[in-house]
N, C-alpha and C positions, 0 to 999 in steps of 0.2 A: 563524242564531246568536242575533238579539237577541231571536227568539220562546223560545230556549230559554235564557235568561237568568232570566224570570220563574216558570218551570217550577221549573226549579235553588235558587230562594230560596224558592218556596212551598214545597219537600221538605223542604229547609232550617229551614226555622221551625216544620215540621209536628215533625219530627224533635227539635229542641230544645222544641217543645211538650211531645210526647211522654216527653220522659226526663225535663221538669218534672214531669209528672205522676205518672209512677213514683217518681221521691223523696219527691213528697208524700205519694205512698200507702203507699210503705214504710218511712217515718220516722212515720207516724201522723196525719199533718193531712189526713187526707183523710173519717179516719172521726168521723162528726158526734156518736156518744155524746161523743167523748173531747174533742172541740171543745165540746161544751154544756157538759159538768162543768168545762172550762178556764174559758170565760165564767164561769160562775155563780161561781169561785174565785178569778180576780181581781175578779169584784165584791166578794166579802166583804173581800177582803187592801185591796182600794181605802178602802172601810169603814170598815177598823182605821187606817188610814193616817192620818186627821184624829178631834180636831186635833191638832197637834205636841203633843208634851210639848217646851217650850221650857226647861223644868228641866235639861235636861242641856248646852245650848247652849255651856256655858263646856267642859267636859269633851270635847263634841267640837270647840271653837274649837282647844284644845291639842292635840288628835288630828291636826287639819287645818293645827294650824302644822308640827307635824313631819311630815308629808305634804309639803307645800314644801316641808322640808330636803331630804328626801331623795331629789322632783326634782330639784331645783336642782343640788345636791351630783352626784348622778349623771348627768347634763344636760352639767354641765361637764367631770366626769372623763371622761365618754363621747365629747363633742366632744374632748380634747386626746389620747385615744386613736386616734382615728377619723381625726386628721389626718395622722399621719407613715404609718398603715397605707393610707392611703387613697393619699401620693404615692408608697408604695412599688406598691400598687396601677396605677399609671396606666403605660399603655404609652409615653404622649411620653417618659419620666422615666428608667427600666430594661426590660432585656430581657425578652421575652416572657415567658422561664422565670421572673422570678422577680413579675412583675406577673399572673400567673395564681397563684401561690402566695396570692400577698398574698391575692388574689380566692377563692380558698378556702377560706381563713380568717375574711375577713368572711362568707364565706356562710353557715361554720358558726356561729357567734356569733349572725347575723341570724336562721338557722334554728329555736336555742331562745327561745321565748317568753321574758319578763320573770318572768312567774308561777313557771317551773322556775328561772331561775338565781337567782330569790331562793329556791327550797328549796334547791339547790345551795349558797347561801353560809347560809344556816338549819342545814344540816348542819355544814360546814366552823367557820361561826364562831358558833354560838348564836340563839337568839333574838333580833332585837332589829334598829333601824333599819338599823345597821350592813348587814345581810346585804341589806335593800329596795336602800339606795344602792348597792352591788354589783353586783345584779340588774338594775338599772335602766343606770347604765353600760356593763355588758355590750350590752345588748340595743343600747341608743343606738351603741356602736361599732359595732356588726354595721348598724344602717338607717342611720347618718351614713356611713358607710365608702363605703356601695355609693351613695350620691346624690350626696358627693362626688369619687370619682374618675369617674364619668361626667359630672360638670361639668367637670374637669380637660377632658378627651376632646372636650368639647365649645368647648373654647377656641378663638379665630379661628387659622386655621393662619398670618395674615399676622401675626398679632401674634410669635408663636414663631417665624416665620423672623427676624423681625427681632429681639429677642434672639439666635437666633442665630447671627446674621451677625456679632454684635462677640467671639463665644467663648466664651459665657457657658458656668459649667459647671454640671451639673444642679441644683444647688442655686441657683444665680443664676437659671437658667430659671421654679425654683418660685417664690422669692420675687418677681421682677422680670414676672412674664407669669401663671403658671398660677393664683398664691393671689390680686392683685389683680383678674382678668379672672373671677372667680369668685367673688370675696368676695359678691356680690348672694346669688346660692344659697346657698354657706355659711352665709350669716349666716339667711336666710330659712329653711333648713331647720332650725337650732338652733331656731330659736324656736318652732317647730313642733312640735321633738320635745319642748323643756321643756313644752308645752302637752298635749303625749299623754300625758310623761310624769306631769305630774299628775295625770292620770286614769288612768291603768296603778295607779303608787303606792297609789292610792284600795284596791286591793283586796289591795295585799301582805300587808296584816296579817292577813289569811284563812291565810297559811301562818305566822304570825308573825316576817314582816320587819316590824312597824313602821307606823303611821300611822294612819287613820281605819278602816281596812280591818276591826284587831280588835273594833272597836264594833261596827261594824256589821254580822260576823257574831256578834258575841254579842247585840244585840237582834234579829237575826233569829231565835238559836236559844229564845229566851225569850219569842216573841213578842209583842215591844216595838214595835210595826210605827210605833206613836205618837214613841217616841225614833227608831225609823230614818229617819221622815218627817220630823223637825229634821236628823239627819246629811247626808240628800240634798240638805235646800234648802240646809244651808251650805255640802255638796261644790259645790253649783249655782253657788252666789255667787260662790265660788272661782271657778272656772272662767270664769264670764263674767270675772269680773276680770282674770282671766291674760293674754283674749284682748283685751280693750280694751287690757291693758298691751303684749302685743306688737305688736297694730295701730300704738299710735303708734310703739313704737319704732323698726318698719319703715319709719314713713311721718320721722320724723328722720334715721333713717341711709340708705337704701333710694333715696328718693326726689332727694338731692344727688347720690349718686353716678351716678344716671339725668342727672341733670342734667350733669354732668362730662363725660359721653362724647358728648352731645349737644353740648356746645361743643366737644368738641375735634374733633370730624364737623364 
């Protein structure tokens, strides 16, 4: 048996070798004209790239503050969504039939990208940021929904008996056991998604919800590669900034409440 353990993974690896290499060959990276002509074409686009044209820098500063709204904005709507579907979701809470429903429904929401439900609310409601924070909300209920009712699930089962030993009824259970015994996640995975979110948002404006996004396919389509290469470093700046800002804030709030359960152990 344990000679034929090593047999069994090298077939194994040969086999996912093998399918690697067929997708490479059938998607086109395998054939070396179309790999040279790539090189030789981000080298030129590399090229046009510097130096910035720093001239437009305030015009996308503005592009990239509404870019944050409409994280932000949709970050929050999306989390206050995501939480009552999420304990409707969880099996401690309600019956099976209708905690599989819930779970259906973030699946669907989860399923469409951010990219289509901002052309979804682009149709529904016009042009404009309005339809990005939409988009962005949606998508956040559907990946907050499903990370938090498996933290629910993942609650101590001693903690829940002991709420309910005194009677508590479902909504005591949630507030009293389920939302504090999980608040770590929750709060950790918001901050996470506001941080996707701001990079998701980055490219709304491609369908025209709103933000940095329209810039930046309009100097792609103009060949502006000099203005796109200021947009990116200031998406860049953002970005690092976002996540230094949720670092600490995980390590403020994150870090006591580690501390708390460890005193009370």
């Amino acid at each position: 048996m344990m000679k034929r353990e090593p047999r069994v993974k090298r077939a194994l690896m040969a086999s996912l070798l093998a399918v690697l290499l067929f997708c490479l060959w059938n998607v086109g990276l395998l054939d070396p004209t179309r790999l040279a002509n790539g090189a030789r074409n981000i080298a030129l686009f590399g090229r046009d790239l510097f130096p910035p044209d720093w001239g437009v820098l305030g015009t996308v500063a503005h592009a990239l503050l509404e870019t944050l709204q409409i994280a932000f904005a949709g970050t929050v709507l999306g989390f206050a969504i995501a939480l009552p579907l999420s304990l409707l979701a969880s099996r401690l809470l309600f019956p099976a039939a209708l905690a599989a429903a819930a779970k259906l429904v973030l699946a669907f929401i989860r399923t469409v990208p951010t990219l289509l439900w901002a052309i979804i609310f682009v149709v529904a409601f016009g042009l404009g940021p309005a339809a990005g924070t939409l988009g962005v909300a949606f998508y956040t209920t559907g990946y907050l929904g499903k990370i938090f009712y498996e933290a629910y699930d993942a609650v101590d089962a001693e903690v829940l008996e002991a709420v309910r030993s005194v009677g508590c009824s479902r909504v005591q259970l949630a507030r009293y056991a389920l939302l504090p015994e999980a608040a770590n996640i929750l709060l950790a995975q918001a901050l996470f998604m506001f941080e996707y979110n701001v990079r998701a948002s980055a490219i709304l404006g491609f369908v025209g919800a709103g933000g940095i996004g329209f810039y930046l396919l309009g100097y792609i389509q103009s060949l502006r590669y000099d203005r796109l290469m200021t947009a990116l470093l200031a998406t860049l700046a953002v970005v690092i900034l976002i996540d230094r800002l949720s670092s600490w804030v995980r390590s403020m709030v994150l870090v006591p409440v580690q501390k708390r359960r460890r005193a009370r152990a």
